[in-house]
PQR file with spaces between the fields and no chain letter, atoms N, CA, C, O and H, PARSE charges and radii, in Angstrom:
ATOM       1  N    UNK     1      63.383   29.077   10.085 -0.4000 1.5000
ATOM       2  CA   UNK     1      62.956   30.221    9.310 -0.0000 2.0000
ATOM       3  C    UNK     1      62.987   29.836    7.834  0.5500 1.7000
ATOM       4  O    UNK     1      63.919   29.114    7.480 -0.5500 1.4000
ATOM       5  N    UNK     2      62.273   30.145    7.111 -0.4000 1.5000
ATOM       6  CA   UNK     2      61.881   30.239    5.790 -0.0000 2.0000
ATOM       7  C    UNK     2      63.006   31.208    5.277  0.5500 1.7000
ATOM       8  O    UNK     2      63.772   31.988    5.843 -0.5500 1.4000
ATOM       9  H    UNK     2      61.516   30.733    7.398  0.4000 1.0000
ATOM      10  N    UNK     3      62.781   30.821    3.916 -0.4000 1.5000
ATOM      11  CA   UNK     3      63.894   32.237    2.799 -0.0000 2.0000
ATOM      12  C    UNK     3      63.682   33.387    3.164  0.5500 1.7000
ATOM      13  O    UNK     3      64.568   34.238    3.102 -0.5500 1.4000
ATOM      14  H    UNK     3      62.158   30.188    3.456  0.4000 1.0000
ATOM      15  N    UNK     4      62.282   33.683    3.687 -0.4000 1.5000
ATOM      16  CA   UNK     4      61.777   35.042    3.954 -0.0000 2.0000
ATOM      17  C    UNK     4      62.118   35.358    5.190  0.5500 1.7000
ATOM      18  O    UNK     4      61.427   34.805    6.045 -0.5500 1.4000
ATOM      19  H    UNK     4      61.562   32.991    3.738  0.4000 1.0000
ATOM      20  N    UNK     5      63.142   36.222    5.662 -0.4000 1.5000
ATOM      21  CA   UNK     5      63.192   36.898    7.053 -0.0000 2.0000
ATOM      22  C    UNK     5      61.987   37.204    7.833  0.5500 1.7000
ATOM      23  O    UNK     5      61.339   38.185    7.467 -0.5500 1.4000
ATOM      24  H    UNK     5      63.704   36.672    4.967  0.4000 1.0000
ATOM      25  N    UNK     6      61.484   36.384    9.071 -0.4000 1.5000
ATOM      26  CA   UNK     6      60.680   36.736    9.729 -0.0000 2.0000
ATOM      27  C    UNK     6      59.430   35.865    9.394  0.5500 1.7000
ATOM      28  O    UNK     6      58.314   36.163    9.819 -0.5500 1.4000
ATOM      29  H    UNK     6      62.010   35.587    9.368  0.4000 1.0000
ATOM      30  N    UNK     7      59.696   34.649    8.522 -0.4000 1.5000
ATOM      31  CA   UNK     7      58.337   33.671    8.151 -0.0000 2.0000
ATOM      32  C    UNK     7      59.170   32.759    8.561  0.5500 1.7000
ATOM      33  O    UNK     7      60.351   32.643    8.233 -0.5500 1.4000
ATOM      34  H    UNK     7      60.602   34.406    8.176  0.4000 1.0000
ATOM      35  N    UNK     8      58.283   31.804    9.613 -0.4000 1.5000
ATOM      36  CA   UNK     8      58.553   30.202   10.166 -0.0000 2.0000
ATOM      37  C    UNK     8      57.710   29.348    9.293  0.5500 1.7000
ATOM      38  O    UNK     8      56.738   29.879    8.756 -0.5500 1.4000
ATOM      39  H    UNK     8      57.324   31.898    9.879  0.4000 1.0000
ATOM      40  N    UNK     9      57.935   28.208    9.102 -0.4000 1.5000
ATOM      41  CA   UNK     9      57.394   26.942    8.649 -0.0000 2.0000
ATOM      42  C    UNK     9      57.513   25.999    9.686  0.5500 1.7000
ATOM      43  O    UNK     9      58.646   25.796   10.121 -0.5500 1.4000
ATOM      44  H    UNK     9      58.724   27.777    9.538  0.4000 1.0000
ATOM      45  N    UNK    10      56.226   25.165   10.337 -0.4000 1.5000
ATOM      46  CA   UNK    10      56.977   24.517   10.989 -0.0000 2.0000
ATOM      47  C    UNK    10      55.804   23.049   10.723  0.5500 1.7000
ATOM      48  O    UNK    10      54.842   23.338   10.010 -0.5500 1.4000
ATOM      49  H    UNK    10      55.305   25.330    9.983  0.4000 1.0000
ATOM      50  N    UNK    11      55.839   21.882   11.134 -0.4000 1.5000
ATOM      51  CA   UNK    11      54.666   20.880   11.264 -0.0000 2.0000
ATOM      52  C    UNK    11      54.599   20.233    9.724  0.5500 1.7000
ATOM      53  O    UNK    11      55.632   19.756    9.254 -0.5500 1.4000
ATOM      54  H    UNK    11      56.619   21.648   11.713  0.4000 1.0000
ATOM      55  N    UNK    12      53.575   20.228    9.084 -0.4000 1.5000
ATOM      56  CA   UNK    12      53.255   19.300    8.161 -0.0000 2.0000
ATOM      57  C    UNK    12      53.684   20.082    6.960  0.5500 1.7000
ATOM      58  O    UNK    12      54.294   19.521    6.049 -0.5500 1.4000
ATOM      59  H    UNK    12      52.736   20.615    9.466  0.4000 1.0000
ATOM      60  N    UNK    13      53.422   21.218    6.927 -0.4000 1.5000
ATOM      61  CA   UNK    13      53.896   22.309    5.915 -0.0000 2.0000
ATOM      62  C    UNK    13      55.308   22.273    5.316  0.5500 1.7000
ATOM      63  O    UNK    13      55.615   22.486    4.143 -0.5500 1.4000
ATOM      64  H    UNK    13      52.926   21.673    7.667  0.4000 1.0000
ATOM      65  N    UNK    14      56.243   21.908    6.522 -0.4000 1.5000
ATOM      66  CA   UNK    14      57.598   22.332    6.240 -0.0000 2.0000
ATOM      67  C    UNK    14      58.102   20.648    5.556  0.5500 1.7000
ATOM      68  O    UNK    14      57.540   19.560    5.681 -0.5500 1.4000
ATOM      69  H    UNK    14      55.994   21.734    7.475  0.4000 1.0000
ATOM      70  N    UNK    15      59.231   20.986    4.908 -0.4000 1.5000
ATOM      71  CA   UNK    15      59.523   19.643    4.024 -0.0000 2.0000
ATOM      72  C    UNK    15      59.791   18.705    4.509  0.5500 1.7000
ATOM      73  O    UNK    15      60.304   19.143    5.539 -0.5500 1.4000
ATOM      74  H    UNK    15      59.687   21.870    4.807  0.4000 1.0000
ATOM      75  N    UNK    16      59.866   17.370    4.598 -0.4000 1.5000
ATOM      76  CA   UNK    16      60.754   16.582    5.039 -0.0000 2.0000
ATOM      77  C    UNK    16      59.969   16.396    6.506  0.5500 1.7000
ATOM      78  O    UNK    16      60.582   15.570    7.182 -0.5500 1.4000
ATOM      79  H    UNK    16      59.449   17.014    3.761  0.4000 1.0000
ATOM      80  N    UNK    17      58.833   16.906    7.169 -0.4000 1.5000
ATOM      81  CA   UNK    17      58.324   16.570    8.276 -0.0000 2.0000
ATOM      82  C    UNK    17      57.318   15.405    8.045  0.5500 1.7000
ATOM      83  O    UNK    17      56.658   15.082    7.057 -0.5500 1.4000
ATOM      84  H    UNK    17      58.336   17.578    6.620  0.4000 1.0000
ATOM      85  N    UNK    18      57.448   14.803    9.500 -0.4000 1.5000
ATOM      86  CA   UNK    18      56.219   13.649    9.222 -0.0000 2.0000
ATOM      87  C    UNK    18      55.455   14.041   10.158  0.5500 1.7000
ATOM      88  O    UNK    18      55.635   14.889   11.031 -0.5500 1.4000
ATOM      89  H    UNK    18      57.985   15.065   10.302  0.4000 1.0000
ATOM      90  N    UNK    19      54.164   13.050    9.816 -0.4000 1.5000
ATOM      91  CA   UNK    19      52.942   13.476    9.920 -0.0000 2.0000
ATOM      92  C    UNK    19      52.446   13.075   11.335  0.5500 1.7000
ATOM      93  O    UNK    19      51.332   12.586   11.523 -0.5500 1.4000
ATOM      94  H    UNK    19      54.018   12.361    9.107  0.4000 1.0000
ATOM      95  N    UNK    20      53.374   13.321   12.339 -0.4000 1.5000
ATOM      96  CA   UNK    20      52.804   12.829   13.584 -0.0000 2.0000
ATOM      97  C    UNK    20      52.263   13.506   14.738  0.5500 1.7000
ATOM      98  O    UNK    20      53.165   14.331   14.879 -0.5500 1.4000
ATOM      99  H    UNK    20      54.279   13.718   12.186  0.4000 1.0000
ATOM     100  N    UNK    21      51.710   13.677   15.365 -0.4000 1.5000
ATOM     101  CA   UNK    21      51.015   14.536   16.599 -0.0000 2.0000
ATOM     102  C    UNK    21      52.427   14.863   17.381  0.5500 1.7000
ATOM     103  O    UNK    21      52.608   16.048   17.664 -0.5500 1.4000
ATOM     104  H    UNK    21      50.977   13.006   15.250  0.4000 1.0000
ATOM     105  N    UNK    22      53.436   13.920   17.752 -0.4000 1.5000
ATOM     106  CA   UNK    22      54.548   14.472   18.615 -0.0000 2.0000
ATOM     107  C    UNK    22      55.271   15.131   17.658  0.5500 1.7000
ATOM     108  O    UNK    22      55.653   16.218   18.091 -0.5500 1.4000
ATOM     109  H    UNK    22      53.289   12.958   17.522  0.4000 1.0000
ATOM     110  N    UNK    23      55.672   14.876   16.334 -0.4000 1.5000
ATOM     111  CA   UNK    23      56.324   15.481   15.835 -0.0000 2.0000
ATOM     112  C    UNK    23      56.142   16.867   15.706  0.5500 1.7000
ATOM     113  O    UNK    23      57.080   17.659   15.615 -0.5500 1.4000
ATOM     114  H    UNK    23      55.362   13.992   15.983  0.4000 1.0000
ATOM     115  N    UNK    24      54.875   17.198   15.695 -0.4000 1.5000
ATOM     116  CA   UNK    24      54.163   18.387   15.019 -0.0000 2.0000
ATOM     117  C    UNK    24      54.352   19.149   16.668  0.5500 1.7000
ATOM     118  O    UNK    24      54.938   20.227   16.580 -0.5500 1.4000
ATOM     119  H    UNK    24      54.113   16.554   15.768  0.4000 1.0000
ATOM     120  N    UNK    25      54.013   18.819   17.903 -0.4000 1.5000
ATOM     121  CA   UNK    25      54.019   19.241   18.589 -0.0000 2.0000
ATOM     122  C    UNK    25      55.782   19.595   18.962  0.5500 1.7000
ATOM     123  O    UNK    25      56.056   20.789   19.080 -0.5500 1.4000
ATOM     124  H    UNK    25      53.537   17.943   17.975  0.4000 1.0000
ATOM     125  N    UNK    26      56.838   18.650   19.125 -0.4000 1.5000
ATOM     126  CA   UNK    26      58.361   19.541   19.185 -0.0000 2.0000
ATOM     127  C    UNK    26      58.324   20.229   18.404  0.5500 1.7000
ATOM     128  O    UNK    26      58.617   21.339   18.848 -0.5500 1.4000
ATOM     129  H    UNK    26      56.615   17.680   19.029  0.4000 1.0000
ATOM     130  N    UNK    27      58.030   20.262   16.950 -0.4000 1.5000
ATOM     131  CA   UNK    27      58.518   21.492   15.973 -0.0000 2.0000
ATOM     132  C    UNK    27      58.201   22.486   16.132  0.5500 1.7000
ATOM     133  O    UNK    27      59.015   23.406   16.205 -0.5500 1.4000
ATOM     134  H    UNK    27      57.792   19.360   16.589  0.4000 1.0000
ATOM     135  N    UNK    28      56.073   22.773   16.312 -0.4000 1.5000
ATOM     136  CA   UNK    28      55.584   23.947   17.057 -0.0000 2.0000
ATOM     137  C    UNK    28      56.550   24.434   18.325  0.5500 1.7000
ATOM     138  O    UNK    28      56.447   25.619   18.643 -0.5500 1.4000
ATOM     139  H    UNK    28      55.411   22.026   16.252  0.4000 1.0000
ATOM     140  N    UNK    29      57.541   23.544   19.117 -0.4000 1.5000
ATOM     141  CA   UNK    29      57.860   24.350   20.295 -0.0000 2.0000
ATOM     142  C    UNK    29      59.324   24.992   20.457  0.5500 1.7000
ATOM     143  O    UNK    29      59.853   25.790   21.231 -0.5500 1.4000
ATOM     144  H    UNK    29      57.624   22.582   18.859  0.4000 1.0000
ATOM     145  N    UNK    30      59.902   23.870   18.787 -0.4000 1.5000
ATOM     146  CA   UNK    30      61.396   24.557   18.278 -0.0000 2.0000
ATOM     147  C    UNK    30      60.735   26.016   17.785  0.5500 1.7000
ATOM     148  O    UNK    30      60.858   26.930   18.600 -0.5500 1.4000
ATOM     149  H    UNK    30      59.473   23.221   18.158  0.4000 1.0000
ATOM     150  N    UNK    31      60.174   26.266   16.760 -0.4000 1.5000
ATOM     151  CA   UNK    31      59.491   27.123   15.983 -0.0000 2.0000
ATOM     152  C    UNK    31      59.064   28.134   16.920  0.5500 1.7000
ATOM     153  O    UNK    31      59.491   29.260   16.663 -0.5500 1.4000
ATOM     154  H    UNK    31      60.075   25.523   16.098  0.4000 1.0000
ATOM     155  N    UNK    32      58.286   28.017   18.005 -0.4000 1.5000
ATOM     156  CA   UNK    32      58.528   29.478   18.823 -0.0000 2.0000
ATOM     157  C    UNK    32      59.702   29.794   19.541  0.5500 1.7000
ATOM     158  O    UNK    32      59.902   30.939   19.946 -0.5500 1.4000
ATOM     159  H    UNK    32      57.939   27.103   18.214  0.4000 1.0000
ATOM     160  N    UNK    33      60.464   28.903   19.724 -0.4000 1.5000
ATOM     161  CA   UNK    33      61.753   29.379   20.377 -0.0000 2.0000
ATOM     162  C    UNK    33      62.554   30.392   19.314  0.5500 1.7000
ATOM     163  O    UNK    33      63.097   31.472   19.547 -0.5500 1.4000
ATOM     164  H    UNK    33      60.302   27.972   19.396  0.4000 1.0000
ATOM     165  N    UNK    34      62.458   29.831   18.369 -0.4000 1.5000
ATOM     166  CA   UNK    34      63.363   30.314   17.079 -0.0000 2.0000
ATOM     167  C    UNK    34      62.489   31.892   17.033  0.5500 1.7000
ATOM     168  O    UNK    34      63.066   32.966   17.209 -0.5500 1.4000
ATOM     169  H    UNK    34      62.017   28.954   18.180  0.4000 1.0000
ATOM     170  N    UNK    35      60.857   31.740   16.734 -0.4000 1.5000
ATOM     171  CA   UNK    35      60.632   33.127   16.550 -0.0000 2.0000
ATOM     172  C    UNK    35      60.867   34.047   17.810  0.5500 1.7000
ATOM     173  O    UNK    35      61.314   35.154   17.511 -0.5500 1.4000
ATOM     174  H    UNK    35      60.389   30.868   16.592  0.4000 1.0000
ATOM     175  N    UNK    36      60.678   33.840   19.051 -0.4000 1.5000
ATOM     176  CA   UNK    36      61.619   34.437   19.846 -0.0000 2.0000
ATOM     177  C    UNK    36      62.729   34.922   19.713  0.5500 1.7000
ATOM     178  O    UNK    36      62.884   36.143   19.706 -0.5500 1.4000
ATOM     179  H    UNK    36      60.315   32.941   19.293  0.4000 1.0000
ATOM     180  N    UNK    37      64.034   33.807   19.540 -0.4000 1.5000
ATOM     181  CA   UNK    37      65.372   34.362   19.611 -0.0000 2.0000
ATOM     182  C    UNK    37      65.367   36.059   18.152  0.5500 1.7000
ATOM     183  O    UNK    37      66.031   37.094   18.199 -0.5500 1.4000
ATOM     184  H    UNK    37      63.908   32.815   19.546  0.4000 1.0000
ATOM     185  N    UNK    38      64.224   35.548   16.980 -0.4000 1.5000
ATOM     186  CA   UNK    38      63.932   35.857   15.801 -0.0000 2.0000
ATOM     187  C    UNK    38      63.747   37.729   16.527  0.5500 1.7000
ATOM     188  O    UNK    38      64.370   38.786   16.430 -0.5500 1.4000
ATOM     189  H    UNK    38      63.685   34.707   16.942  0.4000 1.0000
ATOM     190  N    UNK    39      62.689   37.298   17.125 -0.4000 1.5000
ATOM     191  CA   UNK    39      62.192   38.872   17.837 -0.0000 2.0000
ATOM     192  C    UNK    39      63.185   39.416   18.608  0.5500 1.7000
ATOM     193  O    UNK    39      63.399   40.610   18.398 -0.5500 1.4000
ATOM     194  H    UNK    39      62.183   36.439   17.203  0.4000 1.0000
ATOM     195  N    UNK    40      63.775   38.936   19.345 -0.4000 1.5000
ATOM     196  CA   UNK    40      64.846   39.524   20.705 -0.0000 2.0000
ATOM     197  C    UNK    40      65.760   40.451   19.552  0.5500 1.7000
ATOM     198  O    UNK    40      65.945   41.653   19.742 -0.5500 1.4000
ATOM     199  H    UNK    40      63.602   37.966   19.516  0.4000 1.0000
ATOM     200  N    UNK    41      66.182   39.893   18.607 -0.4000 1.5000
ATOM     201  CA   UNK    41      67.731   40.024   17.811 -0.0000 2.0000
ATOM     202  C    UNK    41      67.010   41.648   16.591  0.5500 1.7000
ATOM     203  O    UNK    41      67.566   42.544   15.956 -0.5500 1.4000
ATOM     204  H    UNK    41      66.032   38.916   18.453  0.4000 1.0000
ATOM     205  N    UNK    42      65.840   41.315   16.787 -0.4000 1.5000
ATOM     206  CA   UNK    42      65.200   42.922   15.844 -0.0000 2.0000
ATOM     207  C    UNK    42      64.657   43.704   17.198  0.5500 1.7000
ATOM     208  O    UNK    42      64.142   44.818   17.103 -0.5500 1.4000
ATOM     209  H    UNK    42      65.388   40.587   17.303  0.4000 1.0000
């Protein structure tokens, strides 16, 4: 999650990520888990 409650960053956008097809693909699949747990908890 971002500073902003309820905004994800995830893939090439977010800092410190590299620029790879697998990479981009675990983060997309951390990143919906997270907005999940994100939704369940509101």
């Amino acid at each position: 999650m971002t500073s902003v409650p309820g905004i994800f960053a995830s893939g090439d956008c977010r800092s410190g990520s590299t620029w790879q097809i697998a990479s981009a693909v675990g983060e997309g699949a951390i990143t919906a888990l997270k907005i999940r747990d994100y939704l369940r908890s509101h």
